[in-house]
Biopython code that builds the backbone (N, CA, C, O; Angstrom):
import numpy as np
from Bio.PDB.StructureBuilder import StructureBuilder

atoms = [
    (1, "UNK", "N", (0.854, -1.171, 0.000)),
    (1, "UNK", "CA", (0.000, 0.000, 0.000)),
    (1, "UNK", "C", (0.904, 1.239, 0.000)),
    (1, "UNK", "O", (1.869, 1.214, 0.764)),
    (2, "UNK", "N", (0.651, 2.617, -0.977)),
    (2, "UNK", "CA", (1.270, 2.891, -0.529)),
    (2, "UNK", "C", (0.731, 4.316, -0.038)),
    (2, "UNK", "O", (-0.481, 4.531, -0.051)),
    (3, "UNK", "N", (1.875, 5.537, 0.506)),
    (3, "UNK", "CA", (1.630, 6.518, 1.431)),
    (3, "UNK", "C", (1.408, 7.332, 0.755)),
    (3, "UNK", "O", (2.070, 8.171, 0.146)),
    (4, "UNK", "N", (-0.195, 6.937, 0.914)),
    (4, "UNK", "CA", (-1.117, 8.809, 0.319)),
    (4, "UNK", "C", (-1.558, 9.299, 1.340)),
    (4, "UNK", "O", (-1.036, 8.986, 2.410)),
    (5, "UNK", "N", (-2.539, 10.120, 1.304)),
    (5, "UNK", "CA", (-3.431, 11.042, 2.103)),
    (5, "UNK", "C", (-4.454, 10.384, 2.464)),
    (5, "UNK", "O", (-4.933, 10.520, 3.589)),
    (6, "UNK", "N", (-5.034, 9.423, 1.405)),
    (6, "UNK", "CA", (-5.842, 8.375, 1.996)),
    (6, "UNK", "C", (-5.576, 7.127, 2.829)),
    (6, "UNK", "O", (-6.244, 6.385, 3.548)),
    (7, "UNK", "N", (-4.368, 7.213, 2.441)),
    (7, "UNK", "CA", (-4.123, 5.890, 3.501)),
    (7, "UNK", "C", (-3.393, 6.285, 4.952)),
    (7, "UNK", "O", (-2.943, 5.369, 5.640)),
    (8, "UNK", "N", (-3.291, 7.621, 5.382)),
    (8, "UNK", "CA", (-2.840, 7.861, 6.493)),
    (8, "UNK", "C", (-2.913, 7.574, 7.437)),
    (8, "UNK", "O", (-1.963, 7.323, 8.177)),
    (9, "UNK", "N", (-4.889, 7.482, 7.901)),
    (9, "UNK", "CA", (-5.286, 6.394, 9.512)),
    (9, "UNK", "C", (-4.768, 5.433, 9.137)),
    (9, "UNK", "O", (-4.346, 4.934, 10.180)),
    (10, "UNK", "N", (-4.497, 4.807, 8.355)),
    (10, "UNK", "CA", (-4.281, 3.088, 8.307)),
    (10, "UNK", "C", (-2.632, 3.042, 7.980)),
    (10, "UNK", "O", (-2.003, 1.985, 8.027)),
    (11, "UNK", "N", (-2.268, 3.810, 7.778)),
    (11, "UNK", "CA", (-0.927, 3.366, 8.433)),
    (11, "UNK", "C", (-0.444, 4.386, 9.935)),
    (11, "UNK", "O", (0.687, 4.431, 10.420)),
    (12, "UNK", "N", (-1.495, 5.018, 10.355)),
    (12, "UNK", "CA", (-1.200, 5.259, 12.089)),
    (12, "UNK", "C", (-1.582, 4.845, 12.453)),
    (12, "UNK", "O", (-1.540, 5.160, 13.642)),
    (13, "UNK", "N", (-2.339, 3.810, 12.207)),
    (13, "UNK", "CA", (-3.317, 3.062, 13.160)),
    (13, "UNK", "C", (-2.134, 1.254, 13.441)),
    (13, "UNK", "O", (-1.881, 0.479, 14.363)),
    (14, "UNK", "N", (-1.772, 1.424, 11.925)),
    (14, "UNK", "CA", (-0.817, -0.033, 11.997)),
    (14, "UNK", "C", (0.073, 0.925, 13.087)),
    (14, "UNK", "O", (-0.261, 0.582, 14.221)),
    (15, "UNK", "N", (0.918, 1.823, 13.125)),
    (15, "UNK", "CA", (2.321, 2.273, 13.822)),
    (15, "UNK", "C", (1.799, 2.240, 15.329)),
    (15, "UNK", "O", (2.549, 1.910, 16.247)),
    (16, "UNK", "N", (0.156, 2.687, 15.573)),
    (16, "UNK", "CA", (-0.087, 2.599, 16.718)),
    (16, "UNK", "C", (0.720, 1.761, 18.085)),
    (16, "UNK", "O", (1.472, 2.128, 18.987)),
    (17, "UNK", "N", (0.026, 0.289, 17.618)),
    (17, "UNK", "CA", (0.879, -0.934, 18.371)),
    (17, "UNK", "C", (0.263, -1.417, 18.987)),
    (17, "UNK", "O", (0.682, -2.310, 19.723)),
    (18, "UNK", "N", (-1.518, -0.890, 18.945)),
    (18, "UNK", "CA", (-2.343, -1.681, 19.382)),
    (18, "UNK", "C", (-2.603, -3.044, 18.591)),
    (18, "UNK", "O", (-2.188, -3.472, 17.514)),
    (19, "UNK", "N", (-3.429, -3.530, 19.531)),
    (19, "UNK", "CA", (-3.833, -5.084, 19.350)),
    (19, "UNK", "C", (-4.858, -5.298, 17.943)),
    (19, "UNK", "O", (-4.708, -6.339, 17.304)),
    (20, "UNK", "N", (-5.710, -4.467, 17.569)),
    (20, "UNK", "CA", (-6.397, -4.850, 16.360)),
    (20, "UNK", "C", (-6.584, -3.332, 15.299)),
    (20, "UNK", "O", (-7.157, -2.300, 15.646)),
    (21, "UNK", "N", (-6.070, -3.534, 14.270)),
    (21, "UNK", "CA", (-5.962, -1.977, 13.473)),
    (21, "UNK", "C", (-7.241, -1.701, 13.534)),
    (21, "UNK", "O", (-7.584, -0.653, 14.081)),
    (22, "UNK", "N", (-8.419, -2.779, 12.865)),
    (22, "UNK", "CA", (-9.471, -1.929, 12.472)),
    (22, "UNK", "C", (-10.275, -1.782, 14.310)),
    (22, "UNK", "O", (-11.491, -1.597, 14.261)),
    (23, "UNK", "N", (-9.978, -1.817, 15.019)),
    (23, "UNK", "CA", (-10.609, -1.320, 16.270)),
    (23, "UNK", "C", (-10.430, -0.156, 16.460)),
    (23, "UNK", "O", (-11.287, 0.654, 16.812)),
    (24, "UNK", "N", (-8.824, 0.134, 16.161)),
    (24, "UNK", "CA", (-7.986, 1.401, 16.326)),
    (24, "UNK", "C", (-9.065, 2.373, 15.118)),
    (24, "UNK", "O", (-9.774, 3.364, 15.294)),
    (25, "UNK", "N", (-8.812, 1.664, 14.075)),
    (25, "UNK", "CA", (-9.575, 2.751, 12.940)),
    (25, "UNK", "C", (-11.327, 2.887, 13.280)),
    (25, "UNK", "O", (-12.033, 3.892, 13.193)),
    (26, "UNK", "N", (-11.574, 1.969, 13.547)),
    (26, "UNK", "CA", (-12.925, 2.577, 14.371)),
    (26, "UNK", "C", (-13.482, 3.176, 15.270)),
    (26, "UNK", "O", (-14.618, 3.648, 15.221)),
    (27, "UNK", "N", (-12.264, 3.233, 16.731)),
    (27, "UNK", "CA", (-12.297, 4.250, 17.435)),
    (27, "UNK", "C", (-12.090, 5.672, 16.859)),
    (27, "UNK", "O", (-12.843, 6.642, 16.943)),
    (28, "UNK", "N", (-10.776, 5.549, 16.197)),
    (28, "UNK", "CA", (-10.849, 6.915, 15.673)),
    (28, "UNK", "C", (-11.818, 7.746, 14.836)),
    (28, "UNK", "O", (-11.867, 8.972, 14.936)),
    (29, "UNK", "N", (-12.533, 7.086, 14.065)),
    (29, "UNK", "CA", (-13.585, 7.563, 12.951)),
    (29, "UNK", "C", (-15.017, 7.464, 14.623)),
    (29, "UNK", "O", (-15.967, 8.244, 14.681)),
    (30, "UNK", "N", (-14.854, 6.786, 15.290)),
    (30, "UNK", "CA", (-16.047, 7.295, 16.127)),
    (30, "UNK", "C", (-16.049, 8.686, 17.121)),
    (30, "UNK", "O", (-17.063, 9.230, 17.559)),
    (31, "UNK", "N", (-14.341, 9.203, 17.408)),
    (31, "UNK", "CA", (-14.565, 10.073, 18.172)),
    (31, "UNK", "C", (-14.088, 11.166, 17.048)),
    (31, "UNK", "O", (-13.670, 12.253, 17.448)),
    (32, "UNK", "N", (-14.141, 10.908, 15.760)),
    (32, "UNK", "CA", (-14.078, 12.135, 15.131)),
    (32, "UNK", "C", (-15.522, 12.216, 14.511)),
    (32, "UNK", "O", (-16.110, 13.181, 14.024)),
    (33, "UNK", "N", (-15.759, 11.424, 14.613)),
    (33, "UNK", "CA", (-17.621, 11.758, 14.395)),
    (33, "UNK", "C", (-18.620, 12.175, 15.439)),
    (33, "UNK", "O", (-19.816, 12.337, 15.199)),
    (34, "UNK", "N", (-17.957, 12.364, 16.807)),
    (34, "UNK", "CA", (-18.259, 13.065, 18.218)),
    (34, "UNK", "C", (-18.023, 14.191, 18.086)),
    (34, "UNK", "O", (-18.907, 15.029, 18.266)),
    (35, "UNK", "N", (-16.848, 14.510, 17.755)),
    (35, "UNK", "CA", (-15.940, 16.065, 17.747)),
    (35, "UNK", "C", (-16.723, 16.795, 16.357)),
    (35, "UNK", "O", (-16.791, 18.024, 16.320)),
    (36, "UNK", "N", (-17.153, 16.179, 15.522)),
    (36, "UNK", "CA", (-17.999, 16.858, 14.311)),
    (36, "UNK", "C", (-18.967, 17.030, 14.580)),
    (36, "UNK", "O", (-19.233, 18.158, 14.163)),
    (37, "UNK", "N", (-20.289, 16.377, 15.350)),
    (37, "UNK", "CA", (-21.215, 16.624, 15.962)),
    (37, "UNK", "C", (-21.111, 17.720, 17.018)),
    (37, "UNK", "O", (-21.562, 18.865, 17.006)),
    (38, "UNK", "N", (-20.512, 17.170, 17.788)),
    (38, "UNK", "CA", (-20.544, 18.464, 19.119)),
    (38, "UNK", "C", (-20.424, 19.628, 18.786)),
    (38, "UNK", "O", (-21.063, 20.552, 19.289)),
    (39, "UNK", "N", (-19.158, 19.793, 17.432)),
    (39, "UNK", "CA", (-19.116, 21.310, 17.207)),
    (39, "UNK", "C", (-20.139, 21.816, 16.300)),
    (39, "UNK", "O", (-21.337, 21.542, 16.365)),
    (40, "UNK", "N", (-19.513, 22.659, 15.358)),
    (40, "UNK", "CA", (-20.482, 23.618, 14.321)),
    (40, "UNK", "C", (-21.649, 22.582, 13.847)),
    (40, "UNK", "O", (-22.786, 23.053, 13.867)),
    (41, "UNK", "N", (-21.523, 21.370, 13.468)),
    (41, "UNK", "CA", (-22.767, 20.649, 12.899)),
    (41, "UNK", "C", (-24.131, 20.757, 13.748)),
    (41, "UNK", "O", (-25.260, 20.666, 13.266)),
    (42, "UNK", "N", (-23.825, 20.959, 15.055)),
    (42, "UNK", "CA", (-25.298, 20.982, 15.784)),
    (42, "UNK", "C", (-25.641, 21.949, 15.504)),
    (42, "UNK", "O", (-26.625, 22.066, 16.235)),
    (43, "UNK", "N", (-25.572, 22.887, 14.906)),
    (43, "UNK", "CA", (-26.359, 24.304, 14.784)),
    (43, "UNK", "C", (-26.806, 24.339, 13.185)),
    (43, "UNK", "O", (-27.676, 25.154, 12.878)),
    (44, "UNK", "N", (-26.544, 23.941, 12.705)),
    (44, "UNK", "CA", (-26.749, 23.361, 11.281)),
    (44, "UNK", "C", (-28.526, 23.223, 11.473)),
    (44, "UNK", "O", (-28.681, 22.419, 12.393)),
    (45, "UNK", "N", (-29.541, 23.571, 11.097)),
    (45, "UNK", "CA", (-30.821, 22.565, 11.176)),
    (45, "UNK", "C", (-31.403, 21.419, 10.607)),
    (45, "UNK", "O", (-32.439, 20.811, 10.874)),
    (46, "UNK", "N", (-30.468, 21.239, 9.714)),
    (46, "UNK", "CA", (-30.663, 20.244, 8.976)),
    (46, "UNK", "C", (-29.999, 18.496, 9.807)),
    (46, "UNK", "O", (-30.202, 17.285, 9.893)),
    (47, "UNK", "N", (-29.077, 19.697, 10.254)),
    (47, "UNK", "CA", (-28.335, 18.021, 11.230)),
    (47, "UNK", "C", (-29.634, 18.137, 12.643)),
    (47, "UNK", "O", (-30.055, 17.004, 12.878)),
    (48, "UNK", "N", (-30.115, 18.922, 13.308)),
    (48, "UNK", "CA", (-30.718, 19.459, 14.243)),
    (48, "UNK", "C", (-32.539, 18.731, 13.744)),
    (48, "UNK", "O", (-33.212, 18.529, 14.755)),
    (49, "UNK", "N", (-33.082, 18.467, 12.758)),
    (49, "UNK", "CA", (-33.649, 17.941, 12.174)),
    (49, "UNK", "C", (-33.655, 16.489, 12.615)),
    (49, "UNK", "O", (-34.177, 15.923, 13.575)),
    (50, "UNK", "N", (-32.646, 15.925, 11.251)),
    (50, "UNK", "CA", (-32.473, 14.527, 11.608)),
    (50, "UNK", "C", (-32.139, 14.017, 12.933)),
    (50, "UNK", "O", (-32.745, 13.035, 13.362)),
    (51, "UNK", "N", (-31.219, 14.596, 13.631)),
    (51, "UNK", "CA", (-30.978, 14.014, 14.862)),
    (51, "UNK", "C", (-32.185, 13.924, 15.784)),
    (51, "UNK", "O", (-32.241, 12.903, 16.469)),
    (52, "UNK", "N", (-33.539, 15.166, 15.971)),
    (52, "UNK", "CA", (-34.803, 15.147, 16.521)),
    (52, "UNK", "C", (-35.992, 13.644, 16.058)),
    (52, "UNK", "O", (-36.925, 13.063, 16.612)),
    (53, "UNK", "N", (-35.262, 13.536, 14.768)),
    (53, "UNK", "CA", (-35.744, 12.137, 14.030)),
    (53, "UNK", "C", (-35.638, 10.772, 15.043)),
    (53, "UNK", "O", (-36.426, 10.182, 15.782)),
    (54, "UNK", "N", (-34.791, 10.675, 14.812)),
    (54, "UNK", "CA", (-33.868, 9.317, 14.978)),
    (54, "UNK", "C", (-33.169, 9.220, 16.250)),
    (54, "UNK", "O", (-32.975, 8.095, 16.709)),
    (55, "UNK", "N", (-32.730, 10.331, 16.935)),
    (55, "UNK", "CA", (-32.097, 10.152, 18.222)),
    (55, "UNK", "C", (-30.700, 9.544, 17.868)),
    (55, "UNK", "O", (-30.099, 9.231, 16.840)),
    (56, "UNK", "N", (-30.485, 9.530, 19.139)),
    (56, "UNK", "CA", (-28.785, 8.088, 19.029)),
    (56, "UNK", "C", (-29.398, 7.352, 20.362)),
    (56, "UNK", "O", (-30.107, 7.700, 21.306)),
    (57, "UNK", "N", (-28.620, 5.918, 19.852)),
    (57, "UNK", "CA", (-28.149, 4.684, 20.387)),
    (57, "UNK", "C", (-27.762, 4.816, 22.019)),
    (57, "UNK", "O", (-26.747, 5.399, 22.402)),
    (58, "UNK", "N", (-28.460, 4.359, 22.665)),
    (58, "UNK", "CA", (-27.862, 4.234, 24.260)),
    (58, "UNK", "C", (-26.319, 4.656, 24.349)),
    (58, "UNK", "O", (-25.929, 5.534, 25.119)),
    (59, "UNK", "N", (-25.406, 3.881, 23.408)),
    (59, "UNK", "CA", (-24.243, 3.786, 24.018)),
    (59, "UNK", "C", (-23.308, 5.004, 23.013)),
    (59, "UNK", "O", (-22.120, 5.212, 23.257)),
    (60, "UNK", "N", (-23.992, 5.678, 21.972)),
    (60, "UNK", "CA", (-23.378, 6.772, 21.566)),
    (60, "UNK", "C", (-24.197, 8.218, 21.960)),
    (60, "UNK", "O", (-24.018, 9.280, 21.363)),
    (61, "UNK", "N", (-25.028, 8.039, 22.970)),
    (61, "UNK", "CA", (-25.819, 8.916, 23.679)),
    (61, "UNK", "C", (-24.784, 9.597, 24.993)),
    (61, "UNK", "O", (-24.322, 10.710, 25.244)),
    (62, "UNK", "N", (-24.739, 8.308, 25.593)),
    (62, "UNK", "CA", (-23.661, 7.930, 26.456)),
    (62, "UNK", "C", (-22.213, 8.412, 25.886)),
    (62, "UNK", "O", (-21.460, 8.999, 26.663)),
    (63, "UNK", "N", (-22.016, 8.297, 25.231)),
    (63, "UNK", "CA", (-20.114, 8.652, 24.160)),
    (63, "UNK", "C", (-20.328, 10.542, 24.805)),
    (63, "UNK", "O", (-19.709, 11.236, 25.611)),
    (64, "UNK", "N", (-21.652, 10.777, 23.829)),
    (64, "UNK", "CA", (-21.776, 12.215, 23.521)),
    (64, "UNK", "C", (-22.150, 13.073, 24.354)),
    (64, "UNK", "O", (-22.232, 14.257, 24.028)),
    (65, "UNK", "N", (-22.551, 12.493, 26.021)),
    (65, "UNK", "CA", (-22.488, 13.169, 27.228)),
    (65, "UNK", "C", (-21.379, 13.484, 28.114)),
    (65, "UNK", "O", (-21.177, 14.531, 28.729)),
    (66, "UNK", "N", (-20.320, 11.839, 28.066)),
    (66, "UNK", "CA", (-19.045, 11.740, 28.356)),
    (66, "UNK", "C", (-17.778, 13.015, 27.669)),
    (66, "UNK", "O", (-16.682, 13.381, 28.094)),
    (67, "UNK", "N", (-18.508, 13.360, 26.574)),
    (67, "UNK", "CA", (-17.313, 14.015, 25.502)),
    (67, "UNK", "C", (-17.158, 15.609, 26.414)),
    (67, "UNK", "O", (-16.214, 16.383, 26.569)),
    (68, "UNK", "N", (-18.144, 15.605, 26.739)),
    (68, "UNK", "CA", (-18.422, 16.909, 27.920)),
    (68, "UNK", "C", (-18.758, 18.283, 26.873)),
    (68, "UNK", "O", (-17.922, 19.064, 26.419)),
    (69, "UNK", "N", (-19.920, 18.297, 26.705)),
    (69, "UNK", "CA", (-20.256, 19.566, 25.893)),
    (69, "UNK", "C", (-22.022, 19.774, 26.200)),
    (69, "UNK", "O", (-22.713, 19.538, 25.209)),
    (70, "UNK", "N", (-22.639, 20.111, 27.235)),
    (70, "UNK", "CA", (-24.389, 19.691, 27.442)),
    (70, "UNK", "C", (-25.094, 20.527, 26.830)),
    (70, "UNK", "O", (-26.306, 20.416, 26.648)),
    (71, "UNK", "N", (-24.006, 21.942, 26.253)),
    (71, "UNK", "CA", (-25.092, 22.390, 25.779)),
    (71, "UNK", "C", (-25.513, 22.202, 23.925)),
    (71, "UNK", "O", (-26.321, 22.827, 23.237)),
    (72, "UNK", "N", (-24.684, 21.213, 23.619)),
    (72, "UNK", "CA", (-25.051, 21.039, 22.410)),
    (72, "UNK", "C", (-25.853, 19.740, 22.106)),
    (72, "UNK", "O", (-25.945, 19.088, 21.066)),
    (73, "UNK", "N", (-26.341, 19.586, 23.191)),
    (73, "UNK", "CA", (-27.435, 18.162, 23.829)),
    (73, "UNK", "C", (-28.865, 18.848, 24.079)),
    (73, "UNK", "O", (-29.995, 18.381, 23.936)),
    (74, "UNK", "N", (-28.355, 20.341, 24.577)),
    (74, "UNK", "CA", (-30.031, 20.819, 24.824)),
    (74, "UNK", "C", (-30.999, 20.463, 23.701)),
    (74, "UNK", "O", (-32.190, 20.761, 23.794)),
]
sb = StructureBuilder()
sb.init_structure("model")
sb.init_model(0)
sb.init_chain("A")
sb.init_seg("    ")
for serial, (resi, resn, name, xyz) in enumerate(atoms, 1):
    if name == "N":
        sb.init_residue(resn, " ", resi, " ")
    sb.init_atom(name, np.array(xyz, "f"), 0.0, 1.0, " ", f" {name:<3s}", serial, name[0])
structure = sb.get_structure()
């Protein structure tokens, strides 16, 4: 494989030295999909919309209280 721009998580995720890459690459794509939510996207209405839809999942409800930001939960 080699070293583009696209393949960057996946080869920090191999250099990491954890125990399973794609865990590593799924943590990371989950708390950068926390950090995109919490910020500017909640004010968006369109994200403010869907999310009134659908809600989140017990345990990424839970992620997105832990991340410490309540008022973008109001």
């Amino acid at each position: 494989m080699k070293y583009e721009l696209e393949t960057i998580p996946v080869w920090d995720a191999l250099q990491s030295g954890d125990e399973c890459l794609l865990c590593n690459l799924m943590k990371s794509s989950e708390q950068d999909a926390l950090s995109y939510y919490l910020g500017s996207s909640v004010m968006h209405p369109q994200t403010r919309v869907a999310v009134n839809k659908t809600g989140f999942c017990p345990t990424h409800w839970k992620a997105l209280i832990e991340k410490g930001s309540p008022q973008s939960l109001a």
